[in-house]
Phi, psi and omega in degrees: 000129163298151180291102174284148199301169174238095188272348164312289181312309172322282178317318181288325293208287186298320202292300162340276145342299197290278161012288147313321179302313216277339156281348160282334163308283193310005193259307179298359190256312164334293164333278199290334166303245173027287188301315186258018164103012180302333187303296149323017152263159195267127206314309202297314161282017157248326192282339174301342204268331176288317160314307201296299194319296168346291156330315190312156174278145156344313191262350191257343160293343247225262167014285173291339174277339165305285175330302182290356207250340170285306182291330176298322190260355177261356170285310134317335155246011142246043177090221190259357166250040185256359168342301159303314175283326170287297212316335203279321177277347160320281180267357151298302179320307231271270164320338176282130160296161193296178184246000000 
């Protein structure tokens, strides 16, 4: 015969998980504000700068995802203190639409 499940506990279990999961997003998302110098914008300009990015079409989200995709390998490959040297191409990329 089987052991029956305790689906309570199981449930109390995920929630518990999903919770944690969803605060290391807000930690990791901090991270990158920080990492790419974002901290120093003002609450009102970045959430105006995330709004417009919502917003954005296709090919200039594109743009930008080339960019964040530059700063992360240029971060990587020189450890955790390559911040200065990725931002720039990070925010050279990062608003203009492609050409």
């Amino acid at each position: 015969m089987k052991k029956p499940r305790d689906l309570d506990a199981e449930l109390q279990a995920l929630q518990q998980r999903a919770k944690a999961l969803k605060g290391r997003r807000v930690t990791q998302f901090g991270e990158l504000v920080i990492a790419t110098g974002a901290d120093h914008l003002s609450i009102e300009e970045l959430a105006g700068a995330l709004a417009a990015a919502a917003k954005a079409d296709a090919p200039t989200r594109e743009a930008w995802r080339r960019a964040g995709a530059g700063f992360f390998q240029g971060q990587s490959r020189t450890g955790g203190g390559a911040g200065r040297g990725s931002q720039g191409r990070a925010a050279d990329g990062g608003g203009a639409p492609p050409a």
